[in-house]
Each structure stands twice: as C-alpha cells, then as structure tokens.
KOLTOR-750678 format. One line per field, with one value per residue (C-alpha): residue number from 1; residue in three letters; z, y, x. Coordinates in nm, 4 decimals, padded with zeros to 6 digits. Layout:
# residues N
k = NUM  ... .
r = ALA  ... .
w = Z  ... .
v = Y  ... .
u = X  ... .
//
This chain:
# residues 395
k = 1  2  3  4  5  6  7  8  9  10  11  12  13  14  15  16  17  18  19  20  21  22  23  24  25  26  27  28  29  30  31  32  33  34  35  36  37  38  39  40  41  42  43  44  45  46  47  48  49  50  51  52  53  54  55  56  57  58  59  60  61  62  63  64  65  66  67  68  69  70  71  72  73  74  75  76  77  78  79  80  81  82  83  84  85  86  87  88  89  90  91  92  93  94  95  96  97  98  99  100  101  102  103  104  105  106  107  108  109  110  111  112  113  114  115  116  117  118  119  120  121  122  123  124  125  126  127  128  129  130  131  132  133  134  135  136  137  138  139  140  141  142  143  144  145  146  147  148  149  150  151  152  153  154  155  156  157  158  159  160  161  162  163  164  165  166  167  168  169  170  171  172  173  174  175  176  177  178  179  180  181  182  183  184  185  186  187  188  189  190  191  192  193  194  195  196  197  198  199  200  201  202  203  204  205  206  207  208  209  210  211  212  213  214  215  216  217  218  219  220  221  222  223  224  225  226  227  228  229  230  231  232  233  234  235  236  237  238  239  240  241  242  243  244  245  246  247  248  249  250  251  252  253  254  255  256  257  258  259  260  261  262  263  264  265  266  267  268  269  270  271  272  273  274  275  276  277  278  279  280  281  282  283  284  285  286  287  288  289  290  291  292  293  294  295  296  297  298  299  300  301  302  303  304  305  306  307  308  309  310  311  312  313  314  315  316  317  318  319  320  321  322  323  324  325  326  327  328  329  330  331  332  333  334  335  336  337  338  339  340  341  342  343  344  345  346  347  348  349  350  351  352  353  354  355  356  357  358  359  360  361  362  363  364  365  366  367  368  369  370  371  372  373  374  375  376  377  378  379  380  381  382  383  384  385  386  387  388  389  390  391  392  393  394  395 .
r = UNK  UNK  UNK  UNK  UNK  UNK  UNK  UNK  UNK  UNK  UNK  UNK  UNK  UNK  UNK  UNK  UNK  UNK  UNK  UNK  UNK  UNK  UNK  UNK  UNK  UNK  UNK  UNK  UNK  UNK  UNK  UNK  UNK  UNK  UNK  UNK  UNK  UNK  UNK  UNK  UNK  UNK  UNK  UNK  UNK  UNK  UNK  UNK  UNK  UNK  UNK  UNK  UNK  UNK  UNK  UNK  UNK  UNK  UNK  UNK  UNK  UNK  UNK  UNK  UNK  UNK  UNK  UNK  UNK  UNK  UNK  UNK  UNK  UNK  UNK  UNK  UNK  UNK  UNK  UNK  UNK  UNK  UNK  UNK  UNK  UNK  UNK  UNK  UNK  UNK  UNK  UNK  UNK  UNK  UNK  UNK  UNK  UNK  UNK  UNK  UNK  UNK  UNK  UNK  UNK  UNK  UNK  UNK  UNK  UNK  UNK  UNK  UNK  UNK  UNK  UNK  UNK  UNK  UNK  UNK  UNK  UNK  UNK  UNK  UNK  UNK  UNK  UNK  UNK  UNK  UNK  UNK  UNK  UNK  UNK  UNK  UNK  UNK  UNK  UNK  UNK  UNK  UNK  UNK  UNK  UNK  UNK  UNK  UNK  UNK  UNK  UNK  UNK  UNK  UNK  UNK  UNK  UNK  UNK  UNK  UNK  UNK  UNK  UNK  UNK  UNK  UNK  UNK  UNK  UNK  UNK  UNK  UNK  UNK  UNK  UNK  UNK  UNK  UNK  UNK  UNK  UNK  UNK  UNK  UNK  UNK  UNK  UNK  UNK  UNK  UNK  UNK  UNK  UNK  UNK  UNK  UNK  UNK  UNK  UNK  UNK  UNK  UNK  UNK  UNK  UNK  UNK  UNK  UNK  UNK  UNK  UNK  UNK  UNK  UNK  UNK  UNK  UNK  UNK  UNK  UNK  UNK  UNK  UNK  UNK  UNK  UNK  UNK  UNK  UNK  UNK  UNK  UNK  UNK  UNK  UNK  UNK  UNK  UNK  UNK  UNK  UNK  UNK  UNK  UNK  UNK  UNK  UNK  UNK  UNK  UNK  UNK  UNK  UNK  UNK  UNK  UNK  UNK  UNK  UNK  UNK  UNK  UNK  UNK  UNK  UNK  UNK  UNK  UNK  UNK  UNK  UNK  UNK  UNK  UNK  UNK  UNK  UNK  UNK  UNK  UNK  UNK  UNK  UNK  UNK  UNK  UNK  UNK  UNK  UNK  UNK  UNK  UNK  UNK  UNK  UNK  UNK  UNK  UNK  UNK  UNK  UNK  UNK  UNK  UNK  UNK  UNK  UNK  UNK  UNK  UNK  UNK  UNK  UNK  UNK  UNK  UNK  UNK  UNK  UNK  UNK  UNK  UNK  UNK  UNK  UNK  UNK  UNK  UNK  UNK  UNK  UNK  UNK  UNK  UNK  UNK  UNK  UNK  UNK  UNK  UNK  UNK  UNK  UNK  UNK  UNK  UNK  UNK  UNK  UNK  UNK  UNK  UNK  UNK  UNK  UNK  UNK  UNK  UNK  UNK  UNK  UNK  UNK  UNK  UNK  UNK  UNK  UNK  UNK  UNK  UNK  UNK  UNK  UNK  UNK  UNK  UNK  UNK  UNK  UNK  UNK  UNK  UNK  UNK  UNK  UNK  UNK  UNK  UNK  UNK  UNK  UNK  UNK  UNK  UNK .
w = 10.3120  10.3286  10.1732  10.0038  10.3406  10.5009  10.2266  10.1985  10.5849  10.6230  10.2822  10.3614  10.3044  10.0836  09.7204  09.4536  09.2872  09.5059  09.5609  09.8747  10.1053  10.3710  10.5690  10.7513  10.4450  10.3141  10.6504  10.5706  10.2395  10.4223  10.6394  10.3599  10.1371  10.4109  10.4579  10.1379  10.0853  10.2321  10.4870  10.2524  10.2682  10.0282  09.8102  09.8097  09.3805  09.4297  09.0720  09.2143  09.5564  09.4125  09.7177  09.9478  10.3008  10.2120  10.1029  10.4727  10.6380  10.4371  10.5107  10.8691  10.9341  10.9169  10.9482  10.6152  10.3977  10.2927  10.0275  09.7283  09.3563  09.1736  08.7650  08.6827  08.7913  08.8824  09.1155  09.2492  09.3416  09.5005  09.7270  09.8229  09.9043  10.1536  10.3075  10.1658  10.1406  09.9795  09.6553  09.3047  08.9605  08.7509  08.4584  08.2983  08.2533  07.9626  07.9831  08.1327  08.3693  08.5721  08.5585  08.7129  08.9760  09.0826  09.0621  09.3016  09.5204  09.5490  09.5985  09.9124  10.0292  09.9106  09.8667  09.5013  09.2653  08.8728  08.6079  08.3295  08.0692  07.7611  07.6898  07.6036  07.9641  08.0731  07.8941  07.9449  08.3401  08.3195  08.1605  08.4434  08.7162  08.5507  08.5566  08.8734  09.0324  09.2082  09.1578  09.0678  09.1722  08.9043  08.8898  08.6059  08.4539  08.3011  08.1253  08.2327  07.9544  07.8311  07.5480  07.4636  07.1262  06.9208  07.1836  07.3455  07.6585  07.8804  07.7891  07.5777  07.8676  07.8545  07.5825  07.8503  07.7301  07.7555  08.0463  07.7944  07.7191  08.1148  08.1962  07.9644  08.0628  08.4719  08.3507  08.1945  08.5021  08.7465  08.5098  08.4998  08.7825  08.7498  08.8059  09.0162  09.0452  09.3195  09.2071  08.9815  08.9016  08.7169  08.6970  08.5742  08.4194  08.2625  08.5885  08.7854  08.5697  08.3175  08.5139  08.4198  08.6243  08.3434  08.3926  08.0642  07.8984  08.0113  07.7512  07.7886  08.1810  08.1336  07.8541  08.0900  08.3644  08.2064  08.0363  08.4133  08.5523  08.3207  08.3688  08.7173  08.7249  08.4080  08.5552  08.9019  08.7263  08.4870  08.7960  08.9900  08.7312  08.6721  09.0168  09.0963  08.7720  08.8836  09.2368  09.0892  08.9314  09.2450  09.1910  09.5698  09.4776  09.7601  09.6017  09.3672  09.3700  09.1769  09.1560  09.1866  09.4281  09.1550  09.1804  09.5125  09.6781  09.4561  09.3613  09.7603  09.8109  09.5411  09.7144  09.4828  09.5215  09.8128  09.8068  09.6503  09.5136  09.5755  09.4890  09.3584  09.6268  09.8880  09.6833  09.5258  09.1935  08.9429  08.7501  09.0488  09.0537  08.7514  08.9227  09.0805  09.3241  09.5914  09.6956  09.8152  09.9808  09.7355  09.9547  09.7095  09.4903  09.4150  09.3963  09.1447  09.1902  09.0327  08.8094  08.5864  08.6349  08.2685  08.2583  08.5817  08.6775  08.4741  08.6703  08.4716  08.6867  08.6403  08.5056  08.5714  08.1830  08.3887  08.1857  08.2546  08.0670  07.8576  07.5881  07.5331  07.6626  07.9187  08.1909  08.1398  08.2613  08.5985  08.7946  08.9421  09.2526  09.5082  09.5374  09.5113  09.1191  08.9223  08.5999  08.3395  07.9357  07.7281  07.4438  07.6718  07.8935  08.1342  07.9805  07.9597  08.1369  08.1977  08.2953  08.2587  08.4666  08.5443  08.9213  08.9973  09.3627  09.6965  09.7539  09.6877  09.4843  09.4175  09.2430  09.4273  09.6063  09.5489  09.3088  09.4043  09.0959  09.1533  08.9289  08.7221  08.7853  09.1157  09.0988  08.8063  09.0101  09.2098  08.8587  08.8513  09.2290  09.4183  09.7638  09.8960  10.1950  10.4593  10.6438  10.9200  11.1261  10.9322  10.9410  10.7707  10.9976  10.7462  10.3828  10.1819  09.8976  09.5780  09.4003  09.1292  09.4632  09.5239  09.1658  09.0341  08.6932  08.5483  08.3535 .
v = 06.8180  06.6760  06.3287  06.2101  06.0585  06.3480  06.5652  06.2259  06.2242  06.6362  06.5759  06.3015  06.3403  06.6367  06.5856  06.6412  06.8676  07.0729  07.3545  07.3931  07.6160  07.5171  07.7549  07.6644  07.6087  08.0086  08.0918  07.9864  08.1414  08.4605  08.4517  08.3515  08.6760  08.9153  08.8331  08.8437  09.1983  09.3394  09.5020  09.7101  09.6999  09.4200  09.5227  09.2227  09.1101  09.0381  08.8809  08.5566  08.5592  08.6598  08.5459  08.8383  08.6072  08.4570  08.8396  08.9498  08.6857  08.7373  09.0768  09.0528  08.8009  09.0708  09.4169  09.4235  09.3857  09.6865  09.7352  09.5734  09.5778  09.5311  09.3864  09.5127  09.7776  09.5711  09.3734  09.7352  09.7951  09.4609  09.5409  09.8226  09.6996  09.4628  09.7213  09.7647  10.0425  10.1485  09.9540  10.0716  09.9593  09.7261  09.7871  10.1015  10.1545  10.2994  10.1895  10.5352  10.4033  10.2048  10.5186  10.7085  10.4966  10.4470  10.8053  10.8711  10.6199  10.8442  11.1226  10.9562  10.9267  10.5853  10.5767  10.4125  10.4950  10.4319  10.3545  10.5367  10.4835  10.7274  11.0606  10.9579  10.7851  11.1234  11.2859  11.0377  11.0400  11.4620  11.4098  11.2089  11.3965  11.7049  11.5744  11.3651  11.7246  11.5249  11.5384  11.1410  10.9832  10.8181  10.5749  10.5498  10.2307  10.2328  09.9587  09.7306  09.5102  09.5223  09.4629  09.2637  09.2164  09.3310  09.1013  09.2045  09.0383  09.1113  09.1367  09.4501  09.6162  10.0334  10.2197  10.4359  10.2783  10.5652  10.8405  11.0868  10.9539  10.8830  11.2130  11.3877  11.2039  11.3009  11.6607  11.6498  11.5152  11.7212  12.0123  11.9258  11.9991  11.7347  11.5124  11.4043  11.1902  10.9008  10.6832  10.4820  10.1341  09.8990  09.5257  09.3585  09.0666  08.8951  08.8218  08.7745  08.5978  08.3526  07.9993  07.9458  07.5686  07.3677  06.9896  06.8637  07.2537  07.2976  07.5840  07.7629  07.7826  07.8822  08.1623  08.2695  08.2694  08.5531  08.7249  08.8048  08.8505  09.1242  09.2818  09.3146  09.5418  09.7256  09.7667  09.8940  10.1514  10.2837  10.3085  10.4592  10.7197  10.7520  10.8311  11.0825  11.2591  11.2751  11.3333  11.6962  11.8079  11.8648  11.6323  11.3953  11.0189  10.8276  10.5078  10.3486  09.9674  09.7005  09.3564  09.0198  08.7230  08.5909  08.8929  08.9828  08.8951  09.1276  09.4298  09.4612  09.5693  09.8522  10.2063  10.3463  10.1177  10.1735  09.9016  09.5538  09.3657  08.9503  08.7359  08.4081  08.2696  08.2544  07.9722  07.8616  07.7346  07.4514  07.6809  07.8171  07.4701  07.6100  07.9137  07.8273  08.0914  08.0319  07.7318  07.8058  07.4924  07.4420  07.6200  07.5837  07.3119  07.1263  06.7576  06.5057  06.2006  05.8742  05.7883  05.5019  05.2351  05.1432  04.9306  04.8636  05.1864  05.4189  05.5959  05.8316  06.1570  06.3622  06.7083  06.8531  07.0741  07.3747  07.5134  07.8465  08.1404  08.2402  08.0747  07.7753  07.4856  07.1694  07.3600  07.5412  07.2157  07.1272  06.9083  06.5980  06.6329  06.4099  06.0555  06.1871  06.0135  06.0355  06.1912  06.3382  06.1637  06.3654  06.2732  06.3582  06.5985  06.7549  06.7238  06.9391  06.6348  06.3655  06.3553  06.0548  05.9742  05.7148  05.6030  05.2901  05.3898  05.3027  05.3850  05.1699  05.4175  05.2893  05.4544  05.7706  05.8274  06.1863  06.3099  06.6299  06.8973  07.2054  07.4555  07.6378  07.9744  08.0522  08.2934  08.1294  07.8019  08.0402  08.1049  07.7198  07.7269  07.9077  07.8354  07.7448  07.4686  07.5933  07.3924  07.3924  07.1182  06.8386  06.9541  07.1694  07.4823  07.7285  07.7624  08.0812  08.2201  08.3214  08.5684  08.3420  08.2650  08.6056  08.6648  08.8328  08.7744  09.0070  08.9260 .
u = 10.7793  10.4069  10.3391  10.0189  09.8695  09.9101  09.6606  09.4577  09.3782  09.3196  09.0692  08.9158  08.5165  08.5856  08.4211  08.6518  08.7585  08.8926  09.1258  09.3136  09.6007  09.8201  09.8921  10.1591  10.3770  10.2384  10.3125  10.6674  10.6920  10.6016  10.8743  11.1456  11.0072  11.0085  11.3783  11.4797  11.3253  11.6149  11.4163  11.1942  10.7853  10.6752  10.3155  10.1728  10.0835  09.7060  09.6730  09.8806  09.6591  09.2835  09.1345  08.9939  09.0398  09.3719  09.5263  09.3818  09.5581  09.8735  09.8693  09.8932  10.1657  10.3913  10.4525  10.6402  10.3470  10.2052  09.9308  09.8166  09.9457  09.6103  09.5162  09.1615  08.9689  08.6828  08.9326  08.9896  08.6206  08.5734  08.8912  08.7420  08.4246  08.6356  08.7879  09.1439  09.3325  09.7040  09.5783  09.8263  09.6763  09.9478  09.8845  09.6858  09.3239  09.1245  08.7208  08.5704  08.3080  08.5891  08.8159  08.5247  08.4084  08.7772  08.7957  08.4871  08.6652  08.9773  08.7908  08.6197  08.9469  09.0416  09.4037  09.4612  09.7027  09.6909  09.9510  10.0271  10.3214  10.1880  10.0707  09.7110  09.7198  09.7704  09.4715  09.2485  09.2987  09.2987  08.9223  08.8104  08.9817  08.8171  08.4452  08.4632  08.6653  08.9321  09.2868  09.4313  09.7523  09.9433  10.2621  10.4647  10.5371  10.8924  11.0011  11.2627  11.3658  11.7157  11.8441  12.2215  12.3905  12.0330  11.8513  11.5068  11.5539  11.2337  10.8635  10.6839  10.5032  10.5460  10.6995  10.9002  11.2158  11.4645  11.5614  11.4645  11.0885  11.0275  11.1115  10.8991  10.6242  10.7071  10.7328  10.3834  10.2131  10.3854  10.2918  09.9358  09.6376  09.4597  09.7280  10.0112  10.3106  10.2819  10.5441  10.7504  10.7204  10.9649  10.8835  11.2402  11.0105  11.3450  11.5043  11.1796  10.9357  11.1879  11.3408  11.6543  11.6501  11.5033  11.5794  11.7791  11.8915  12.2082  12.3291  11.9492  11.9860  12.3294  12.2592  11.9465  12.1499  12.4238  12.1853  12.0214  12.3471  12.3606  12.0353  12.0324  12.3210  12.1804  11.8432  11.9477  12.1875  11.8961  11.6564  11.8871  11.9673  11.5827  11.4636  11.7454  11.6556  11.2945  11.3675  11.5852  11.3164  11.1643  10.9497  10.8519  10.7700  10.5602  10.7130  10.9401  10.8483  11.0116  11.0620  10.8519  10.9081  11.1355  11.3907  11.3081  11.6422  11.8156  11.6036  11.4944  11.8920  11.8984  11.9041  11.6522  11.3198  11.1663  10.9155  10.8774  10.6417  10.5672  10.2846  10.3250  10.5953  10.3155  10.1477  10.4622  10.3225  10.5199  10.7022  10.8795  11.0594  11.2404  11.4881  11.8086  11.7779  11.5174  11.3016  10.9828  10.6958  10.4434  10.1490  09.8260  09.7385  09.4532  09.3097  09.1360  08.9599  09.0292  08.7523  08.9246  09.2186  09.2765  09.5570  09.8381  09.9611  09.7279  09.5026  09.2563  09.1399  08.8320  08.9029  09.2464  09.2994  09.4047  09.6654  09.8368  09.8833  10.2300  10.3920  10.2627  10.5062  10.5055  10.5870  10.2423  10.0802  09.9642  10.2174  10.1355  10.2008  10.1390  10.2227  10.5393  10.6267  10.2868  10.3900  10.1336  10.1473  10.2911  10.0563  09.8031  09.8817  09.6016  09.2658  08.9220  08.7154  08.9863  09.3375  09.5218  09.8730  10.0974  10.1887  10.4088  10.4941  10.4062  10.0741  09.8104  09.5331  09.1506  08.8522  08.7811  09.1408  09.2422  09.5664  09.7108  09.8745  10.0162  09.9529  10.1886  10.1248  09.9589  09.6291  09.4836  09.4398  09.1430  09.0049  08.8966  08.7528  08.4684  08.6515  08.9916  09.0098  09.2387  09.4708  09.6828  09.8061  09.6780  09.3060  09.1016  09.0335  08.7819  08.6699  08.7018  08.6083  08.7953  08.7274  08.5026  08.3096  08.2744  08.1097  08.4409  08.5380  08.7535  08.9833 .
//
C-alpha cells in the first residue's frame, strides 16, 4: 500500500494537475487478472485504458493478453495508425464514412471485427462490404440481462434476448456474401459492472448479491446453449468472449467463452472498492493542489469536478485518496474550479501540497489529461500521452 509521501516525493516539481500510473501496482493487477481468467486469452477493454503507450505495455506483460475490445470507430483508426492488430468493435456502428474507412482497413488486411445485434446492422454492413468489395467480419452481441420475478436485472444493450432471435440473426449472416460470422459476444453487465459492497446497505448488497448468484448460472447455461446451437449449424466462431474484470473469475471457467474481456482492474478505479469479490491496487489516479486553507482542517483544491458517467450517485465522485482520511463535503462534492475537503490526519499540508483522488471509473480519468506520469519505484521513469494528447476525442 503506498502512502501520501511516497506520491509527494515521486511528484515533487510536477505542476498540478496531474494525472498519473504506477506501474508496479498495474503490473500487479495484471498478474491477479491473468489468473483469474482461468487460463483463457484476456481482450484487453480499451475504453477503461485509452492511452495508446500504456495499452502497449499492458499488452506485453503477458502472453495472455490478446487484442483489443474497442468503443468508437475513430478510436479504431487511431489504433490502427499505432500499429494494432486483433481489434473487435463493442458496440455497433452506423455513420457510413467510419464503416468505410474501417472497411478499407479490413480489406488491407487489418484484422477488425464489428458488432452487430439487428437486422438493419446487417444491411447496413452488406452496403459497405458491397461498395468497398470486401467481405466484413461481424460479432454478435447477445444480450445478457436476466430477468427474476418481472425484474430486468442487467442493462438494455442488444435486443437479441432469446435463442430464437440470436439464431435468426446467425442464419442471416452466415447466409449472406458479404458477410460473415466471427464471433459471439455477451457482456453479463449485472454481475460485472453493479458493486454489491456498499458501506451502510446491508439488504441492497445482500439482494445484489442473490440476484448475481442467480445470473451467473443462468447466463452460462443460455451461452452455452447459444454457441452449441450456432456451432450445429455449421457455422465456425473465431471467438466467443464474455465477461469484464468484474466477472472475470467466473465467466473465464465457463466451457463455452473462449476469451475474456478486462479493462478497468488495471487502473482499479473507486467504484471497484464496492465488490466483495476481488481487490485490486488502485493503479491510476490523479492529483490537486491546495490553493486555500479556509478554516482548520479545510483545505480547498483547484479543480477536481471529474465526475463519472452512470446513474447519478456519490459513488460517481472522485475519491479522496491520499492522505489516507481526506473525505469530500457532501454539500459540495467535487467542483468545476474548486474542490473543497476535510483532512484532520497526520500530515502536515500547506498551500501548494498535492491531494491525490481516484477516479470512479477508470478511462474517463484520461479524458481530463493530455499525458499520464509513469512510475515505478518511487520515480517517475516516462510521460505518455492519452488519447486527448493524441488529438482523439471521440466519444
């Protein structure tokens, strides 16, 4: 566990803001989610990375990571343009001049695959294949939500809610020539993406809790049924992925997915403190300076309002991070051009000493920053770029 001196000595000179990774603690998280992938290649979720350097580096710590899950097609093109390869779109496409740039990328032998969960997916890609005279890949996205006693227990992602719906949709690719089916992607976002460690809810963590136990065994048996099905049609999938770092441990041992899918345990952002079954180092965070001391134990930081995406809550806030006790107001919170907290600890803080937050999701930290200070060892050993530094702004 790092204390404050130890980010206040490796910074020290650095003008805040600032965003930073240490890469011994990613390091770390790399090794704890290539074990609990149950030996199977892990794609690695770019959106919770978005940092071309820091995916490279991440990529070759072990021989389990394997390709990239991508969010935009512009992210796409700039991955390209870096040199990566194996690269499968998360979440369908429609503007045409993306879809044909993407396509001349495939045809140029770029290996990229795109998602589809709906017929007019289908016709739209079968247009651009047509004109650009390449044949795409395609993955189809199947959704994974389940549903208990009338309750929609997941997110609304792809209409391919039934065996029935999925398999008509396989049928039409495989039927088409334009077209063909890569793979099959299911992202269980219930038991993945929802914390079910929240400090003071008993009864929600413990309805969360059941609710997952439930899932899991309800989403393996529905894959499972899904890909056989598929697979006797005659139909050969490169891929089934599933999974995200917060359901790795338990969709890496079903027999159908071949390949899973982590992002955000790398950087280990706030909200991750929130699940009962893993603990990963906080690897990312960033830093604010102390512009104001307005009464004993306030201390008012420049900047900070970097609040993630979802439904809107608390845990949506930065966190505080280190000195290990400064808490955020909650009349306050994290503000546009001031954030105010409280600190009655140890460490003696002036005008200009640093505050470090964690985010509370992970990628959208690098939509705040140009460039990431790397650490290891207790010292800063490169800068890189993000993908705002690289001019990429997407989405």
């Amino acid at each position: 566990m790092r204390d404050y001196r130890y980010y206040q000595s490796a910074f020290a000179g650095v003008p805040k803001p600032f965003a930073f990774v240490d890469l011994d603690l990613l390091e770390e998280n790399a090794e704890q989610i290539s074990l609990q992938s149950n030996g199977k290649p892990v794609r690695i979720a770019s959106k919770s990375i978005r940092s071309v350097a820091i995916l490279k580096h991440v990529l070759q710590l072990d021989d389990c990571f394997r390709g990239l899950m991508c969010y935009s097609a512009p992210e796409v093109l700039h991955l390209c343009e870096a040199g990566f390869d194996d690269l499968l779109l998360g979440y369908p496409l429609w503007e045409k001049s993306w879809l044909l740039s993407i396509a001349s990328e495939i045809k140029n032998g770029r290996s990229i695959t795109l998602m589809i969960d709906s017929l007019p997916h289908v016709e739209q890609l079968e247009q651009i294949a047509r004109e650009t005279g390449t044949r795409l890949p395609v993955c189809l996205d199947i959704d994974m939500s389940s549903d208990v006693l009338g309750l929609h227990f997941g997110v609304w992602r792809s209409p391919l809610r039934s065996l029935e719906a999925s398999l008509s949709l396989a049928k039409r690719v495989a039927s088409s020539d334009h077209l063909y089916l890569d793979g099959v992607m299911g992202y269980e976002a219930q038991i993945a993406g929802v914390g079910d460690r929240y400090p003071r809810q008993f009864l929600k963590n413990s309805i969360i809790r059941l609710l997952k136990q439930y899932s899991v065994k309800e989403v393996a048996a529905r894959r499972a049924t899904l890909v056989h099905t598929i697979r006797e049609l005659g139909i050969s999938l490169r891929f089934v992925n599933g999974g995200g770092t917060g359901s790795l441990h338990l969709t890496g041992k079903e027999d159908a997915v071949t390949e899973v899918t982590a992002g955000s345990g790398f950087f280990s952002p706030g909200l991750f403190d929130y699940f009962q079954d893993f603990q990963f180092h906080p690897a990312a965070g960033f830093a604010l300076e102390i512009i104001r001391k307005p009464t004993e134990h306030i201390y008012t930081c420049a900047g900070g309002g970097y609040i993630a995406s979802g439904s809107a809550g608390r845990d949506r806030l930065p966190k505080p991070y280190l000195p290990a006790g400064a808490k955020l107001f909650p009349n306050e919170g994290a503000g546009e051009v001031q954030t105010p907290i409280h600190y009655q600890g140890m460490e003696t803080l002036e005008l200009g000493d640093p505050i470090f937050f964690r985010h509370a999701k992970a990628g959208e930290l690098c939509e705040r920053f140009t460039r990431l200070y790397c650490i290891s060892g207790g010292k800063i050993i490169e800068e890189v770029t993000t993908y705002r530094g690289d001019g990429l702004c997407s989405l």
